[in-house]
C-alpha positions as MATLAB code, in Angstrom:
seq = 'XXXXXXXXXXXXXXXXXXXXXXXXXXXXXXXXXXXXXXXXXXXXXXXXXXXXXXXXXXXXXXXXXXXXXXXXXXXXXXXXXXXXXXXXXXXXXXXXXXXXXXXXXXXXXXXXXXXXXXXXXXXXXXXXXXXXXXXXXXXXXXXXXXXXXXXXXXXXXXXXXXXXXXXXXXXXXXXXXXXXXXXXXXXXXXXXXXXXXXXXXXXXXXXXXXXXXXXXXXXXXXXXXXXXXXXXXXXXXXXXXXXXXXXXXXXXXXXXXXXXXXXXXXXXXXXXXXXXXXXXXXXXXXXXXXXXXXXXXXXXXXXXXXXXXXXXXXXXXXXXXXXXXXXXXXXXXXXXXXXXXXXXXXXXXXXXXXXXXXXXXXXXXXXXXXXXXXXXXXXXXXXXXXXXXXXXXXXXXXXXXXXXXXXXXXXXXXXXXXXXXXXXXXXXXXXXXXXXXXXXXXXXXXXXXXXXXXXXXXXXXXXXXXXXXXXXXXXXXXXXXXXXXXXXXXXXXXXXXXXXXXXXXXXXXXXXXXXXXXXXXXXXXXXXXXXXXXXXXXXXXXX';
ca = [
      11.442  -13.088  -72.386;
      11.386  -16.580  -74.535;
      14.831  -16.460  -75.049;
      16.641  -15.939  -71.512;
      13.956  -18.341  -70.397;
      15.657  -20.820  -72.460;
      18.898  -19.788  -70.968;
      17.925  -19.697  -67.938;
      16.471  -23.367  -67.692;
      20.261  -25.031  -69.181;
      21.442  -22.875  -66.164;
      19.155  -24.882  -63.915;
      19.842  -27.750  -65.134;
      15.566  -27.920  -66.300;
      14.849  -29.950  -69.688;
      14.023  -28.041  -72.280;
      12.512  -28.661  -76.034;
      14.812  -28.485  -78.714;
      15.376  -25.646  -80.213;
      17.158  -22.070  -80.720;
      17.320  -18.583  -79.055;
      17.945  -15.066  -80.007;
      16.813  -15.160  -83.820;
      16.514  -11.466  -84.721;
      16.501  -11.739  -88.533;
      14.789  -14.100  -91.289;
      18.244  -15.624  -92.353;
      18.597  -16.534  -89.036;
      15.215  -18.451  -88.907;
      16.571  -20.061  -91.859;
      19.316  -21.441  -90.697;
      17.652  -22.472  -87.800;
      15.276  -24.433  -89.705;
      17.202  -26.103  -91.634;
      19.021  -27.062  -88.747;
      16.729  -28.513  -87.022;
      15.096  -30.121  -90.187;
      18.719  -32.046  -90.492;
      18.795  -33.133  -86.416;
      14.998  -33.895  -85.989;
      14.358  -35.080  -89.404;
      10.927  -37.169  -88.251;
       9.436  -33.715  -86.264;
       6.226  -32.646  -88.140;
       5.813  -29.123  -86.928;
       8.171  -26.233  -84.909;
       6.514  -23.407  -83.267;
       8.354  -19.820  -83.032;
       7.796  -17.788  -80.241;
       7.781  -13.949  -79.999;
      10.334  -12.847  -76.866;
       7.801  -10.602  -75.550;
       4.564  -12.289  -75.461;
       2.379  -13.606  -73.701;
      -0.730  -16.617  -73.102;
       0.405  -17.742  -76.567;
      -0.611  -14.865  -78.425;
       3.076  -14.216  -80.069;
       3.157  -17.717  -81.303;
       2.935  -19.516  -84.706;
       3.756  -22.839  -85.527;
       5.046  -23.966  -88.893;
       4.391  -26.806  -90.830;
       7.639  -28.986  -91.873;
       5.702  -31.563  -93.698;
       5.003  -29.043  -96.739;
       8.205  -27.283  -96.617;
      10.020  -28.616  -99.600;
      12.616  -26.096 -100.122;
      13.346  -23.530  -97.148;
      13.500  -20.267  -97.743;
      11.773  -17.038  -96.547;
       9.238  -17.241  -98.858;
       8.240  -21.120  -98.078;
       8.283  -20.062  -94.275;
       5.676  -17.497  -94.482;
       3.525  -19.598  -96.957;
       3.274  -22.230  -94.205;
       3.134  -20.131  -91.255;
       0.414  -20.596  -88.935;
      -0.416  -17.391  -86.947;
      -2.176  -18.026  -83.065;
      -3.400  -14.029  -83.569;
      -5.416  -13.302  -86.430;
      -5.571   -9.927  -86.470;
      -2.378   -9.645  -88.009;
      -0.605  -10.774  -91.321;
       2.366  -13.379  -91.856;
       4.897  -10.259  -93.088;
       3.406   -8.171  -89.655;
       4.440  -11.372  -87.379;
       8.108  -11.808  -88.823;
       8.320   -7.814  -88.761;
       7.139   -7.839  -85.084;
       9.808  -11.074  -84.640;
      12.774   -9.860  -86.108;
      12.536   -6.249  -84.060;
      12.023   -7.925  -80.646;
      13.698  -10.996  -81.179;
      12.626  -14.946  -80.559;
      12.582  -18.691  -80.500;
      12.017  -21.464  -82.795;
      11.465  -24.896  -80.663;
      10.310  -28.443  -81.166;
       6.361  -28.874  -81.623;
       6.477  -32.252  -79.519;
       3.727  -35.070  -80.852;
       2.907  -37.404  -78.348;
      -0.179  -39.506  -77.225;
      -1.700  -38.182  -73.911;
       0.393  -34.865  -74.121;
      -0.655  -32.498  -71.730;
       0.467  -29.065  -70.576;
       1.229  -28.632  -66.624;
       2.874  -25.673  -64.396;
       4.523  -25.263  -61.654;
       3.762  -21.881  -59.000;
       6.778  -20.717  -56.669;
       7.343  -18.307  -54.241;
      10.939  -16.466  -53.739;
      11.317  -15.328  -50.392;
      14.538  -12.992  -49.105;
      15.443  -16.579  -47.360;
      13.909  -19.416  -49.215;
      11.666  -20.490  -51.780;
       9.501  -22.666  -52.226;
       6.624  -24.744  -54.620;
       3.048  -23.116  -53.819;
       1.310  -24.942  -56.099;
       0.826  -27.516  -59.493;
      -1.618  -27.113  -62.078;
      -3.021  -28.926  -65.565;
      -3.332  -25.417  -68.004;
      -6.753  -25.122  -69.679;
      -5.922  -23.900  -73.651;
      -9.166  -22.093  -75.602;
      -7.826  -23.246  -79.137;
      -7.102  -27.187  -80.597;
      -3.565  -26.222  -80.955;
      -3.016  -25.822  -77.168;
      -1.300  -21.780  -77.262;
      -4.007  -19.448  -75.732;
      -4.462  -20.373  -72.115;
      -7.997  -20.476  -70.554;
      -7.778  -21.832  -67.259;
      -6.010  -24.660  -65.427;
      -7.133  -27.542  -62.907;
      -5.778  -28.429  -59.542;
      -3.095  -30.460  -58.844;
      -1.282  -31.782  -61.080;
      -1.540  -35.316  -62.154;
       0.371  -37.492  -59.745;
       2.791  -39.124  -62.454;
       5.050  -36.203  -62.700;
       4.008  -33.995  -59.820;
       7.321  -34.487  -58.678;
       9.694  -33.767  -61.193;
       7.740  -30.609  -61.568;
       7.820  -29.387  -58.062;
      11.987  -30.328  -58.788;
      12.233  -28.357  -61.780;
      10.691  -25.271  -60.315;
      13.086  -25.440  -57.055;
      16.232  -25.731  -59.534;
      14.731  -22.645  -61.492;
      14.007  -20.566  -57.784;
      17.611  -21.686  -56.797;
      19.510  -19.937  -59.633;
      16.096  -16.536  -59.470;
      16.989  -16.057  -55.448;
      20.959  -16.169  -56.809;
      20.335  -13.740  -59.322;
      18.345  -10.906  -56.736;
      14.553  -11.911  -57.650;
      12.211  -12.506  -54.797;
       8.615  -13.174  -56.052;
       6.445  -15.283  -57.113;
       6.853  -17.075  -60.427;
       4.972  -19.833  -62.822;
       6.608  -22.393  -65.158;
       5.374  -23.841  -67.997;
       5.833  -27.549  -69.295;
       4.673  -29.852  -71.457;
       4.167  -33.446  -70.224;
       4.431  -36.486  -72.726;
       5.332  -40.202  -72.415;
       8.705  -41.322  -73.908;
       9.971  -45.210  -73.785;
       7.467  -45.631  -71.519;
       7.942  -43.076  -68.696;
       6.716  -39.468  -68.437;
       9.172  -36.606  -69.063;
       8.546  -32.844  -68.421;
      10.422  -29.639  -70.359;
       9.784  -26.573  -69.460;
       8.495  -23.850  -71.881;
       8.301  -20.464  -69.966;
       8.849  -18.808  -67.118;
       5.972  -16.023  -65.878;
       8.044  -13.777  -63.463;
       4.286  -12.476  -62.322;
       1.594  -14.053  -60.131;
       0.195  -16.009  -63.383;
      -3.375  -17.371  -64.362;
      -3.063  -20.484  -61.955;
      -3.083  -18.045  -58.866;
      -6.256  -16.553  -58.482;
      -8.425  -19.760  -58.274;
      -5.940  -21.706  -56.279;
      -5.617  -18.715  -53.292;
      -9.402  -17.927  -53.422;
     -10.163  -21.923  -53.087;
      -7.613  -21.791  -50.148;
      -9.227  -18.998  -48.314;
     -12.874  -20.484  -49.200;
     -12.118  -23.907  -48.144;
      -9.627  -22.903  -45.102;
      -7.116  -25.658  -46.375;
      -3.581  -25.896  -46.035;
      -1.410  -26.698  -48.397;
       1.300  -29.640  -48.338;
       4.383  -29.001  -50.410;
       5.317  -32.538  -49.982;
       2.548  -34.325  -51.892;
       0.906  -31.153  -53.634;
      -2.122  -31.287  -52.233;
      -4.733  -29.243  -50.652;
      -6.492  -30.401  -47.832;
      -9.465  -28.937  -45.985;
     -10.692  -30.783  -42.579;
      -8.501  -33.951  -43.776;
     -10.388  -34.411  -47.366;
      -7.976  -33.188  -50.400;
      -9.235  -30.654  -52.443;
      -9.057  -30.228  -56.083;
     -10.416  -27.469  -58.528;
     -11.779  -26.972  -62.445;
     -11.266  -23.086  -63.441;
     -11.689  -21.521  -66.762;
     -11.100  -17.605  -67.321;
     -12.823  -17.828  -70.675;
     -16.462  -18.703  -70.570;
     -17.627  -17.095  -73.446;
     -21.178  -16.647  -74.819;
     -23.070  -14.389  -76.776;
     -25.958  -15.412  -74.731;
     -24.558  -13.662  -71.899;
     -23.680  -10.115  -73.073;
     -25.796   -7.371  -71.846;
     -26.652   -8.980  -67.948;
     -25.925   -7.834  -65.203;
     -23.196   -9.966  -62.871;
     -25.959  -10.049  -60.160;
     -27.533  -12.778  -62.504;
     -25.135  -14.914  -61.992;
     -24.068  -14.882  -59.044;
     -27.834  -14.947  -58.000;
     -28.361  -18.342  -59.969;
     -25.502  -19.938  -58.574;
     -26.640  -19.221  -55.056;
     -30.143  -19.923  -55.848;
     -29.599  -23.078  -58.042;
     -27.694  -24.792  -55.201;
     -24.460  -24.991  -57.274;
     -22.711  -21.688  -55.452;
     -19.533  -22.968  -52.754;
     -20.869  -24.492  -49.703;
     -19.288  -23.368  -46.488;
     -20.311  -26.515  -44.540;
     -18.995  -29.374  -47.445;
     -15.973  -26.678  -48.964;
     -17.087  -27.519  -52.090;
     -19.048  -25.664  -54.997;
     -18.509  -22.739  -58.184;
     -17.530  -19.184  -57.338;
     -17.182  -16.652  -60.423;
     -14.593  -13.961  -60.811;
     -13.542  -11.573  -63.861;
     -17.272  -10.974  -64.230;
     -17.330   -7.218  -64.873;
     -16.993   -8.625  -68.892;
     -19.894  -10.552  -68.480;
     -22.336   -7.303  -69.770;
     -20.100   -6.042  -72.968;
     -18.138   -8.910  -73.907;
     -20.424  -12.545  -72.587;
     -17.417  -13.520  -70.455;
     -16.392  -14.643  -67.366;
     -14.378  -17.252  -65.046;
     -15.936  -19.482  -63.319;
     -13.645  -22.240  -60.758;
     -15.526  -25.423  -59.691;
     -14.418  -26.680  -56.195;
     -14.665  -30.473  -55.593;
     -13.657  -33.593  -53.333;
     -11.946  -35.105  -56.443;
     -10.929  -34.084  -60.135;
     -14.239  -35.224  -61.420;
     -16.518  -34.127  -58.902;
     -14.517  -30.518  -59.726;
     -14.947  -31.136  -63.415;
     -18.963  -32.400  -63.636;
     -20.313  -29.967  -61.483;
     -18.092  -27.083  -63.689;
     -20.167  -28.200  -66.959;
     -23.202  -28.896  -65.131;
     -23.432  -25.528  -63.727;
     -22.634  -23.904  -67.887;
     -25.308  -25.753  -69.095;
     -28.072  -25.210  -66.493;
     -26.609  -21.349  -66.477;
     -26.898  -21.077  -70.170;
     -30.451  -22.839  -70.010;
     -31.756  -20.481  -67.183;
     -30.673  -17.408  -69.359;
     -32.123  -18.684  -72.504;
     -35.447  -19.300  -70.719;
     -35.073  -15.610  -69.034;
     -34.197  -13.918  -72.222;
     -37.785  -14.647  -73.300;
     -39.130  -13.011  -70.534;
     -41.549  -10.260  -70.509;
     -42.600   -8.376  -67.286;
     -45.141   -5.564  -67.146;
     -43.587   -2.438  -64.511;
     -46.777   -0.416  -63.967;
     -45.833    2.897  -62.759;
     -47.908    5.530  -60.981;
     -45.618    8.262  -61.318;
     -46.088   12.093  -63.121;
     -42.235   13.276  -63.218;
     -40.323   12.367  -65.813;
     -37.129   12.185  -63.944;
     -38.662    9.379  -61.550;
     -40.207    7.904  -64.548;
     -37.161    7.143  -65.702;
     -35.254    6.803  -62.932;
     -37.273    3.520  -61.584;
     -37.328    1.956  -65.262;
     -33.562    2.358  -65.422;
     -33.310    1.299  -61.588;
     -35.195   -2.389  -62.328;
     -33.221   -2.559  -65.783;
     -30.281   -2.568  -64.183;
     -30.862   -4.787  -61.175;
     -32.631   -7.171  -62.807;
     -30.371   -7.829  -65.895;
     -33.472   -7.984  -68.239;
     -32.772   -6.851  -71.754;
     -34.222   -3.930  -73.538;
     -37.710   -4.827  -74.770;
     -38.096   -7.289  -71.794;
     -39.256   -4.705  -69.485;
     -41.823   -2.196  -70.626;
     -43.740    0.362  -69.012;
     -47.517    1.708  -68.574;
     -48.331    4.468  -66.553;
     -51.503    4.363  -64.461;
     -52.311    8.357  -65.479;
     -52.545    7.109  -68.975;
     -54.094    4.295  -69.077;
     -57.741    5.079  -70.445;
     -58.935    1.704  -68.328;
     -56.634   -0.878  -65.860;
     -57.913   -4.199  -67.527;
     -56.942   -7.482  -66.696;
     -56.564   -7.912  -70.934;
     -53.010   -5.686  -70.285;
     -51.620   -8.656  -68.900;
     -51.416  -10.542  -72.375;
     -48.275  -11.230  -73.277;
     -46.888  -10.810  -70.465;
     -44.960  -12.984  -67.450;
     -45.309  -11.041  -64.559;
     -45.916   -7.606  -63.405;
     -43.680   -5.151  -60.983;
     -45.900   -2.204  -59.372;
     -43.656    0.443  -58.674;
     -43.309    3.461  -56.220;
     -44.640    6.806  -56.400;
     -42.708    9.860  -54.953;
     -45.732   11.952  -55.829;
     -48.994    9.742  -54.297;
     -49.880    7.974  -51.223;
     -51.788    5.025  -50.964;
     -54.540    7.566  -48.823;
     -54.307    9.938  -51.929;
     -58.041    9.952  -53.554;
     -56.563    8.856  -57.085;
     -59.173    7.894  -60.142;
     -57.542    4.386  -60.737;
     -57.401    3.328  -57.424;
     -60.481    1.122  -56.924;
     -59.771   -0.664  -60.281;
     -56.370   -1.164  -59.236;
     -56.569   -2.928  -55.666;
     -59.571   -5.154  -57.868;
     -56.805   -5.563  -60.398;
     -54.303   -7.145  -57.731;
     -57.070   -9.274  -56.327;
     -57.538  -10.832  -59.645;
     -53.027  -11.093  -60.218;
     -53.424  -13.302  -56.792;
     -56.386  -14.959  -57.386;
     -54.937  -16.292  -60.894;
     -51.129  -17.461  -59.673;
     -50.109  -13.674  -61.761;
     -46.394  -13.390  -60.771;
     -45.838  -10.339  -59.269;
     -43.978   -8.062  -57.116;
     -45.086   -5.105  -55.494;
     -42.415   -1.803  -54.307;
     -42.960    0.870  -52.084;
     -46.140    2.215  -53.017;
     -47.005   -1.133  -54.881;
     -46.486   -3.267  -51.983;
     -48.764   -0.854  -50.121;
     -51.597   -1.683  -52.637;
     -51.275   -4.936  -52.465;
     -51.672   -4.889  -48.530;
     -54.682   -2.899  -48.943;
     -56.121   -5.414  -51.849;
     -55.705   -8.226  -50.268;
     -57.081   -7.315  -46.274;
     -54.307   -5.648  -44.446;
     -53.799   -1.993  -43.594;
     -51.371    0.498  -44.039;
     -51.019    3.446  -41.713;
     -49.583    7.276  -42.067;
     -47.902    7.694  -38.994;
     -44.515    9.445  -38.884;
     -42.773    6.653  -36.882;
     -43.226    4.577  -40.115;
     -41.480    6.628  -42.256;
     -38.267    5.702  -43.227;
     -35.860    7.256  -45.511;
     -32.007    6.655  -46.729;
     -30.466    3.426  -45.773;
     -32.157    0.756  -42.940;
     -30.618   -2.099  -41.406;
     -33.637   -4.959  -42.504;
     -33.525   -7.848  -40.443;
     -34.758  -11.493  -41.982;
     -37.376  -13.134  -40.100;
     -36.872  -17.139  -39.911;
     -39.304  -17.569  -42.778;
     -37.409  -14.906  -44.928;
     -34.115  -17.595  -44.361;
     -36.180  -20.108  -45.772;
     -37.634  -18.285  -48.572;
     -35.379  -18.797  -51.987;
     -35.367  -15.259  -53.075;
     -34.730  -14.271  -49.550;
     -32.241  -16.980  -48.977;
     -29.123  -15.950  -50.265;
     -29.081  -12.571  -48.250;
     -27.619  -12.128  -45.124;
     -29.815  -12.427  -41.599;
     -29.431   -8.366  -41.564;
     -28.758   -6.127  -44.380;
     -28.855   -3.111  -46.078;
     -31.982   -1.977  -47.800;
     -32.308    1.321  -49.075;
     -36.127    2.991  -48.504;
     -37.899    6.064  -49.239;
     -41.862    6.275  -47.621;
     -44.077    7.777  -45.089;
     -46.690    4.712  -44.871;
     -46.172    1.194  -44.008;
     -48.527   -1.838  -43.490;
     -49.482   -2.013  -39.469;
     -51.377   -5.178  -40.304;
     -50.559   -7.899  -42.740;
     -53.153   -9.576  -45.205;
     -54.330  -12.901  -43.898;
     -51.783  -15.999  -44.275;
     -49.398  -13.302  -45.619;
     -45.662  -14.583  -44.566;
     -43.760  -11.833  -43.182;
     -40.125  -11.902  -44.629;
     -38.344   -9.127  -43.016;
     -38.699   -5.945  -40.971;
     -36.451   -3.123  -39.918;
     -36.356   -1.004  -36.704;
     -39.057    1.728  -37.866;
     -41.198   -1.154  -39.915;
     -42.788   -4.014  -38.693;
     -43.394   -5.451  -42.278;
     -40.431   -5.053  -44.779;
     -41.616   -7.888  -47.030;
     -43.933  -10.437  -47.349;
     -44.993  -13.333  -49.463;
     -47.640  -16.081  -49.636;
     -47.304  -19.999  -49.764;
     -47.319  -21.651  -53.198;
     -47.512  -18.144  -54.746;
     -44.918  -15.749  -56.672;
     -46.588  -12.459  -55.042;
     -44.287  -10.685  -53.293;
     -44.228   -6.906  -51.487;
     -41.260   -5.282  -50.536;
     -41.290   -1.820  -48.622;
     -37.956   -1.469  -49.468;
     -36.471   -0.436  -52.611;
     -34.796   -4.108  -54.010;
     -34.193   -2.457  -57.331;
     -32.051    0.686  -55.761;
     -28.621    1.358  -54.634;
     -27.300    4.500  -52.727;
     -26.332    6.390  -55.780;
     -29.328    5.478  -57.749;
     -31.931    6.809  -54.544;
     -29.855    9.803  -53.611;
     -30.678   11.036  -56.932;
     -34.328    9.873  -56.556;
     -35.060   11.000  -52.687;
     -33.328   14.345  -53.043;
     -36.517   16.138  -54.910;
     -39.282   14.779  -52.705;
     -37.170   14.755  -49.509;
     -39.743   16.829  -47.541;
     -42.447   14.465  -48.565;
     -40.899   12.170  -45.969;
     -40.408   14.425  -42.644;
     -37.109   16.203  -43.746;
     -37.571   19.356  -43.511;
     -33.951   20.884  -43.115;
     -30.944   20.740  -45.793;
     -28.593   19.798  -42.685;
     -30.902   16.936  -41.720;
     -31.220   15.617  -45.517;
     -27.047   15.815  -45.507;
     -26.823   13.862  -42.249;
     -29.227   10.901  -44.344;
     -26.950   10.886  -46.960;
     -23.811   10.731  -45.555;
     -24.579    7.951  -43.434;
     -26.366    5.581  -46.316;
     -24.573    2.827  -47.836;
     -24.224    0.249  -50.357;
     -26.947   -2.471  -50.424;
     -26.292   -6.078  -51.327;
     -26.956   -6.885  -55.029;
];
């Protein structure tokens, strides 16, 4: 509430802007106005201030400079809304019912726009943390994000101004934590602070200062402000708002894969790096926050815009992707099932991934690959790799010539089988290969080195659905991974983007419990108890 925030910083004792409180109808803007026009007869602009609103979204600032003669109908000519999805007469309707604030629009050189976080305790209270806010608009009303700490000049009298504030909260019954506002401007030579708002909630500033905490184990010194991890401060860059139509429609996995894989993702061993957060609006809305750890305010800041522009470059570049998913499937429901599967974990677009079925193809010809990057060869719930299919000599001479010519490609299940046959290994039939439901795959030291293997963890969760598996790898194959049941999860070759995977990569439990249940007794399960028992003990895979 704008207004007993106002009240509530005289109480303190906290500097203020100058202004007024509780206006409820237009003739008391008015007189406000005019009031203020007569004590701060050089000010430029005031901004009013809806009680109840919030990240500057229920302000609007008015220009003095063109106000000749005030009156109701000069205010709302030179009204300037924050929110424009709503008229002038809508604002002052929405003003006068829930009441508001006119204050001083301060114009100063090197202005800037700090807060203060505090914590109420049933005992004490005390400063958790200091912040430079981040605004998405010129006019500095809708906040973005914030930085950490701080600047040093008037750290302290904000850490003061929040402990006078906590003093007369803990008096008044509140325990919690709460955020200030300020704005921070030089006057006769020295910087002053007034406070603008008080956010009774855990506010914007929290979420990237507690997660850098926990990531870089640092403690935090109430004294000074800072946050210090193995004896070297800590700062941060964080923005809630990244915002691009280039991003809508991918899948988060995207980017949190790039960051890992791009070398820009937080480093454990120097506590420094990017970690994202509000991405579930990445796919419908583009957006997402992004907080930029660093061993000073510019090493924070640089490596923030550097990773935004090499993000937005990788996705431009991937956007114009094409990749071939060959699919040797009958059923319609698995069909679509593995389309919509490798849509979804790979973030490609619609149009980016298209199919061709093996049973329809009049002829496999290398002159399919035209136009495109690469090429995924799927599963098949209905075949086995020992199945006497029409295709299947012009498809293992159809790998051969992918490898021999650098094709990027990646080979699933009953694709990775085909390329273990094409290329000089073997793949056997025996029972004790088969594997279905969720596995426990275990990298092998290559797999750590790998870069599409390096961001997992040493063991993970891989979900899998066959009866054969390769006994014998082809030659300089690198084996990646294996599980319990199977020697050979996945495997790769030097200098080459040919990959096979046994496992399903592009599957999560809920997406191959629908798949597996059909075919179930193609793999050994026999009984409706047994085929419960799988399913209740799968789980989520990594992304």
């Amino acid at each position: 509430h704008k207004s007993g925030c106002r009240k509530l910083f005289r109480e303190a004792g906290v500097d203020l802007p100058y202004g007024f409180e509780d206006l409820h109808t237009m003739e008391q803007i008015i007189k406000s106005v005019r009031q203020f026009k007569k004590e701060k007869p050089s000010a430029k602009k005031l901004v009013l201030k809806l009680n109840d609103s919030f990240s500057g979204g229920g302000n609007a600032v008015l220009n003095l400079k063109d106000l000749k003669l005030i009156s109701a109908a000069s205010i709302k000519k030179n009204l300037k809304l924050i929110d424009k999805d709503i008229t002038v007469d809508e604002y002052l309707d929405d003003y006068c019912a829930q009441g508001g604030i006119i204050e001083e629009w301060i114009v100063a050189k090197g202005k800037s726009c700090p807060s203060v976080r505090v914590h109420i305790g049933p005992q004490e209270y005390a400063v958790k943390s200091t912040h430079e806010q981040i605004f998405r608009d010129r006019s500095g009303q809708i906040y973005a994000g914030c930085s950490f700490p701080a600047d040093k000049k008037y750290r302290k009298q904000l850490t003061e101004a929040g402990l006078k504030t906590a003093k007369i909260l803990s008096e008044k019954g509140i325990i919690r934590d709460f955020c200030i506002d300020f704005l921070a401007f030089k006057e006769n030579g020295r910087y002053k602070v007034v406070a603008i708002e008080i956010n009774l909630r855990k506010g914007g500033t929290t979420h990237p200062f507690e997660i850098t905490k926990r990531l870089t184990k640092g403690v935090y010194s109430e004294k000074d402000n800072e946050l210090r991890a193995r004896g070297k401060r800590k700062y941060f860059y964080s923005n809630d708002n990244i915002k691009d139509d280039v991003f809508k429609g991918l899948n988060p996995i995207s980017v949190i894969h790039f960051a890992k894989t791009s070398g820009f993702a937080f480093d454990d061993k120097k506590k420094k790096g990017i970690f994202i957060h509000l991405i579930s609006a990445l796919p419908e809305f583009g957006k997402m926050g992004i907080t930029s750890i660093g061993d000073g305010p510019k090493d924070a800041k640089n490596n923030f815009f550097k990773f935004i522009e090499a993000f937005k470059k990788y996705i431009k570049k991937r956007n114009k992707l094409k990749i071939l998913l060959l699919q040797t499937r009958n059923d319609p429901e698995g069909i679509q099932g593995e389309y919509e599967s490798f849509m979804y974990s790979s973030g490609l677009k619609p149009g980016q991934l298209v199919t061709m079925n093996l049973f329809k193809l009049p002829k496999l010809d290398k002159k399919i690959l035209k136009g495109f990057d690469g090429m995924i060869m799927g599963g098949s719930s209905d075949y086995f790799v020992s199945d006497d299919l029409h295709f299947m000599d012009d498809l293992l001479e159809f790998t051969r010539y992918c490898f021999d010519n650098n094709f990027p490609c990646l080979g699933v299940c009953f694709g990775y089988q085909i390329m273990t046959i094409a290329l000089g290994g073997e793949v056997g039939s025996l029972k004790k290969y088969s594997e279905l439901g969720t596995r426990k795959v275990t990298k092998t030291k290559d797999g750590h080195k790998d870069k599409l293997f390096s961001t997992l963890p040493r063991k993970f969760y891989a979900q899998l659905g066959h009866r054969d598996s390769a006994t014998k790898l082809p030659a300089k194959a690198i084996k990646l991974a294996s599980s319990k049941a199977c020697p050979y999860q996945a495997f790769t070759f030097k200098g080459k983007l040919f990959y096979g995977f046994q496992f399903h990569p592009e599957s999560n439990r809920t997406s191959l419990i629908k798949r597996m249940i059909p075919v179930a007794s193609r793999y050994y399960v026999k009984k409706v108890k047994d085929l419960k028992k799988i399913i209740r003990n799968m789980k989520d895979s990594p992304d």
